[in-house]
C-alpha positions as CSV (number, residue, x, y, z in Angstrom):
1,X,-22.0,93.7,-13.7
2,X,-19.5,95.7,-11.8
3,X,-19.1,94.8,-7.7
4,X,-20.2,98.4,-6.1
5,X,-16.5,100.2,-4.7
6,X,-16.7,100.4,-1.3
7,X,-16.4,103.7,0.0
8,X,-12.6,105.0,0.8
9,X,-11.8,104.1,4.8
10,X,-11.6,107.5,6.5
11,X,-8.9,107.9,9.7
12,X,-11.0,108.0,12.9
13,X,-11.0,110.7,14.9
14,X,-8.5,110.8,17.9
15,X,-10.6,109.3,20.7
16,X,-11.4,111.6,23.7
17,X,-9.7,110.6,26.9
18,X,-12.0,109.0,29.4
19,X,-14.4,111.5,31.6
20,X,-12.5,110.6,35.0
21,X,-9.2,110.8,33.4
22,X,-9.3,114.7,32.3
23,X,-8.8,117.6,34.4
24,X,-12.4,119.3,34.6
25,X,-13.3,122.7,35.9
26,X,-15.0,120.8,39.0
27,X,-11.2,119.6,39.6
28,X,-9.3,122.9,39.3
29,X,-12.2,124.6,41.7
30,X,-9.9,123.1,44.2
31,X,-6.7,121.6,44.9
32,X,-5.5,119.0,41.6
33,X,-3.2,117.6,44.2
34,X,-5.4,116.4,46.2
35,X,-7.6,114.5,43.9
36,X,-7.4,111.1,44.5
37,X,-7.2,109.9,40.5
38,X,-4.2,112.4,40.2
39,X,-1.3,110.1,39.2
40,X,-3.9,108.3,36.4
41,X,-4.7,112.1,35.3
42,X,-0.9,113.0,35.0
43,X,-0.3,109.7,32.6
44,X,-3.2,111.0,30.2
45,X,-2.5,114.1,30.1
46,X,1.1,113.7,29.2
47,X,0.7,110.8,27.0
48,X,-1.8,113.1,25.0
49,X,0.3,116.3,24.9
50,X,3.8,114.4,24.4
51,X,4.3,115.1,21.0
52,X,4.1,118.4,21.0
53,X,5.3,118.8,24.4
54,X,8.6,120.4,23.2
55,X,7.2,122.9,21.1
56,X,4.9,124.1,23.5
57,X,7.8,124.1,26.3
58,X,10.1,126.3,24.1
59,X,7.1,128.8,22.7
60,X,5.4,129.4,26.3
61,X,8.9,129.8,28.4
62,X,10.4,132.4,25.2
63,X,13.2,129.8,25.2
64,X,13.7,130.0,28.5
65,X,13.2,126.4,29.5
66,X,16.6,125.2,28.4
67,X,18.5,128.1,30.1
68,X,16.5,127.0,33.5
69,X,17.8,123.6,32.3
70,X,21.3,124.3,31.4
71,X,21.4,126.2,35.1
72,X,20.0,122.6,36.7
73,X,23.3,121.4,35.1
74,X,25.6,123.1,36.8
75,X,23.9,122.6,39.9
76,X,24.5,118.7,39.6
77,X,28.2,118.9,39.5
78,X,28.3,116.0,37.3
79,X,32.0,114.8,37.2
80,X,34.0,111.8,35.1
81,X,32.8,108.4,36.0
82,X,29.7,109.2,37.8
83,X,25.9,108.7,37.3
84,X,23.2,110.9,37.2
85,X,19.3,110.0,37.4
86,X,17.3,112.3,35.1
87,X,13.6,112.1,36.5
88,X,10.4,113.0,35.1
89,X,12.8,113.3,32.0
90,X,10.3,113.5,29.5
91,X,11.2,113.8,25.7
92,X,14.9,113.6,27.3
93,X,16.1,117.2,27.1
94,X,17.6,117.4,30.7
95,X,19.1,114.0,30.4
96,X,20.6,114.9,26.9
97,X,22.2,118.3,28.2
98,X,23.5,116.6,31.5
99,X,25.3,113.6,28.9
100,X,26.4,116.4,26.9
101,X,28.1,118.7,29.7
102,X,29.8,115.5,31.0
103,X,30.6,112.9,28.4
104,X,32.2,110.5,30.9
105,X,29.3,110.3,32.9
106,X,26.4,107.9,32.7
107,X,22.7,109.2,32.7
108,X,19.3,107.4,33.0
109,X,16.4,108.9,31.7
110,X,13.2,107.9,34.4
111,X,9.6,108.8,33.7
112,X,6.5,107.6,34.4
113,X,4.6,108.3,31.0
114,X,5.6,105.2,28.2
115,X,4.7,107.8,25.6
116,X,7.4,110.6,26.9
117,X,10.2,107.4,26.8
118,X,9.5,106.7,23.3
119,X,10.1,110.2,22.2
120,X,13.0,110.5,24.4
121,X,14.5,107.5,22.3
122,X,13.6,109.0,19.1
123,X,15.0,112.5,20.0
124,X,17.6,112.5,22.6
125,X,19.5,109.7,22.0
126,X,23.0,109.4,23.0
127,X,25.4,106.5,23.8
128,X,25.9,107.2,27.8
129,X,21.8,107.6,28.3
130,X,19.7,104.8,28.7
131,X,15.5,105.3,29.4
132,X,14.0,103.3,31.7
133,X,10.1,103.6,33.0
134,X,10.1,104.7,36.7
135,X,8.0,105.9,39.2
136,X,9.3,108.3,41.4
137,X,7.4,107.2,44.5
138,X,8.8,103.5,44.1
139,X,12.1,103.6,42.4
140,X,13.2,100.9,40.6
141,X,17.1,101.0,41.9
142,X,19.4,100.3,44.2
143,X,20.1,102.3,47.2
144,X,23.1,104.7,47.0
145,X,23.5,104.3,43.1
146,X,23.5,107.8,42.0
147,X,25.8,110.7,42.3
148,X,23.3,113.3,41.2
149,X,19.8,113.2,40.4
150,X,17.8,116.4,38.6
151,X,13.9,116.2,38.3
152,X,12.5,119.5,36.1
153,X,9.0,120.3,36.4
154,X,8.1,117.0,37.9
155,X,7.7,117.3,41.9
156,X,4.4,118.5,41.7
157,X,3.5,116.2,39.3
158,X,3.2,113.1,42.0
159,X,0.5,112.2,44.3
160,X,3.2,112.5,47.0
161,X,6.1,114.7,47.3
162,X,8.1,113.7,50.5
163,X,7.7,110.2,49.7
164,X,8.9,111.0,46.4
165,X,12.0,113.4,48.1
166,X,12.3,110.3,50.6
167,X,13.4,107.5,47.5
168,X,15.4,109.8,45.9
169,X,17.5,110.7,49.4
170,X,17.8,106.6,49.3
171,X,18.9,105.9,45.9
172,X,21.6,109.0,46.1
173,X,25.4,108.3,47.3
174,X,26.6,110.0,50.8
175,X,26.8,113.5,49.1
176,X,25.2,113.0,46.3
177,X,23.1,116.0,44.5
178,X,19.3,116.8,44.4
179,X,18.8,119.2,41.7
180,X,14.5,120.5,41.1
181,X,13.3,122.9,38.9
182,X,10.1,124.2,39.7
183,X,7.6,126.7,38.3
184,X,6.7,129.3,41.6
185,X,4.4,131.7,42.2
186,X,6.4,135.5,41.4
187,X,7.1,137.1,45.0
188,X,6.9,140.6,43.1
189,X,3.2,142.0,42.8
190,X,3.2,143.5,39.1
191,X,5.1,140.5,38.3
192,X,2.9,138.1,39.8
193,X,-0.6,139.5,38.4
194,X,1.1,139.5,34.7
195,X,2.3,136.0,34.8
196,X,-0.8,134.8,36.2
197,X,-2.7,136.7,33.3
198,X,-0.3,134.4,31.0
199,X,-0.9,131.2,32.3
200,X,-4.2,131.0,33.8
201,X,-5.8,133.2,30.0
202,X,-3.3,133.1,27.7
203,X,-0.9,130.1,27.6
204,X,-3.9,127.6,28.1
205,X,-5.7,128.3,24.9
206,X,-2.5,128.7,23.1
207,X,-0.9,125.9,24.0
208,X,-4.4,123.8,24.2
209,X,-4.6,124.7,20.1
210,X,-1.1,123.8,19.5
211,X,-1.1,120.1,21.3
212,X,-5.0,119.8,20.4
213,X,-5.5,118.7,23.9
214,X,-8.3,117.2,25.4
215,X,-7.4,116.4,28.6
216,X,-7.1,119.9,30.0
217,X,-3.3,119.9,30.5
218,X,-2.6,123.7,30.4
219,X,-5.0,124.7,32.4
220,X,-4.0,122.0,35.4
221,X,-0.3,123.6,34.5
222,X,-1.3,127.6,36.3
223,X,-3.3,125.8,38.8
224,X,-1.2,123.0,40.0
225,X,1.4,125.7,40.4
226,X,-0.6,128.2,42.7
227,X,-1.6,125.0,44.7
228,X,2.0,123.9,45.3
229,X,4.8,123.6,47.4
230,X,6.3,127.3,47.2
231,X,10.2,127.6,48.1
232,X,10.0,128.2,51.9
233,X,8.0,125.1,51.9
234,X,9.7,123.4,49.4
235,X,13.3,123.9,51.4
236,X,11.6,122.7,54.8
237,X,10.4,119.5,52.8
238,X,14.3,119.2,51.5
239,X,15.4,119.6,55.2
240,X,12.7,117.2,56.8
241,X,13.6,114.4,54.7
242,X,17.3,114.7,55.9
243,X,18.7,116.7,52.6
244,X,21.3,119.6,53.8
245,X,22.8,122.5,52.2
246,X,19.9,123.4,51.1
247,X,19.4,126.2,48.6
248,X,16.8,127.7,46.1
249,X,17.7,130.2,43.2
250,X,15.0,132.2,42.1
251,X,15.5,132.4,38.2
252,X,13.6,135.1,35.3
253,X,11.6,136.8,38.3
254,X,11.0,133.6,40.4
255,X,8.9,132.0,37.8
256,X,11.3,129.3,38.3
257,X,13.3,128.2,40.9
258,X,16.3,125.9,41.4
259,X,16.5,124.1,44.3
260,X,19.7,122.5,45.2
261,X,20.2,120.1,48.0
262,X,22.8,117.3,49.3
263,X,22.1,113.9,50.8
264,X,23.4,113.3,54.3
265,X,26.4,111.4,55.0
């Protein structure tokens, strides 16, 4: 007599993040940058979303994202012989555009989610990047190694902004360049109500669907934005932690913003 076939293994379904590490409606009531599992919330979230964190990036921006990027690129001033620190590089698409505009230069790729680095070595790879795991409030280099460093929506991501401003000042040469690209709130009215009817409605459910998040991700994104440094602030913060020539560039309506800043002598 025939052994019975055991039924065919079925692939289990993609295990919900833990309770305390998604973003809940509770948390966005208030503040998400001043919730004290923040930095754990950011790791989830991005290790969930990261492989279709390109996709989404290009569909909700209209392609924008890589022309904010390109402009953060210029900003740098990245020249022969020197080194650039990409952080909060994510899948890599900074890094790879900065490598690109300056062959002779050297970029490392820094970011704080393992999941982001392993794309970003699957998808942007080049010979003159190298990905290292970093957090930006404790960076793993040496003072005064960098001649540029670009960080693209990833300020608002850590628990702690000037301390974050505060390591890159150290680990930048005398004149070295801080280059952020930041989401803002819109300063025009019209403008304003119409992008937050496309983030806080629209974008989350759309972009929710497309990464089949669970940990609330895009609907952290509108929120952590409206809670955020906006640029007056964000240009006192550059001054106060000893940064000069301080500028910000407004870019597609002042949804984004390029801030552009020089470490002291």
């Amino acid at each position: 007599m025939n052994a019975p076939v055991p039924p065919s293994p079925t692939k289990p379904p993609a295990a919900a993040p833990p309770e305390g590490a998604r973003w809940t409606a509770d948390d966005l009531a208030r503040s998400p940058h001043e919730d004290e599992r923040k930095a754990e919330k950011v790791r989830t979230m991005f290790a969930a979303i990261a492989r279709r964190y390109d996709l989404n990036n290009r569909l909700h921006s209209f392609g924008r994202d890589q022309a904010w990027r390109r402009a953060a690129v210029r900003a740098a001033e990245l020249r022969e012989g020197q080194r650039a620190l990409d952080m909060a590089c994510g899948t890599g698409d900074l890094a790879l555009l900065l490598a690109r505009a300056t062959p002779a230069a050297e970029v490392v790729g820094g970011d704080f989610t393992p999941e982001m680095l392993d794309l970003a070595r699957e998808r942007n790879r080049h010979p003159k990047i190298t990905y290292v795991h970093a957090d930006a409030l404790d960076l793993p280099f040496e003072d005064r190694e960098f001649d540029a460093l670009t960080i693209a929506f990833g300020i608002r991501n850590v628990t702690d902004p000037a301390r974050a401003l505060a390591e890159f000042r150290r680990v930048l040469k005398p004149g070295g360049r801080l280059v952020i690209l930041e989401f803002a709130t819109p300063p025009h009215p019209v403008v304003r109500a119409l992008n937050r009817l496309y983030t806080a409605y629209i974008m989350p459910v759309t972009a929710g669907l497309i990464a089949r998040d669970r940990t609330g991700a895009y609907r952290y994104l509108p929120r952590s934005i409206e809670t955020f440094l906006q640029p007056e602030a964000m240009r006192k913060a550059l001054l106060d932690n000893g940064f000069h020539s301080v500028s910000a560039r407004p870019m597609t309506l002042g949804v984004c913003v390029c801030y552009r800043a020089v470490a002291p002598d």
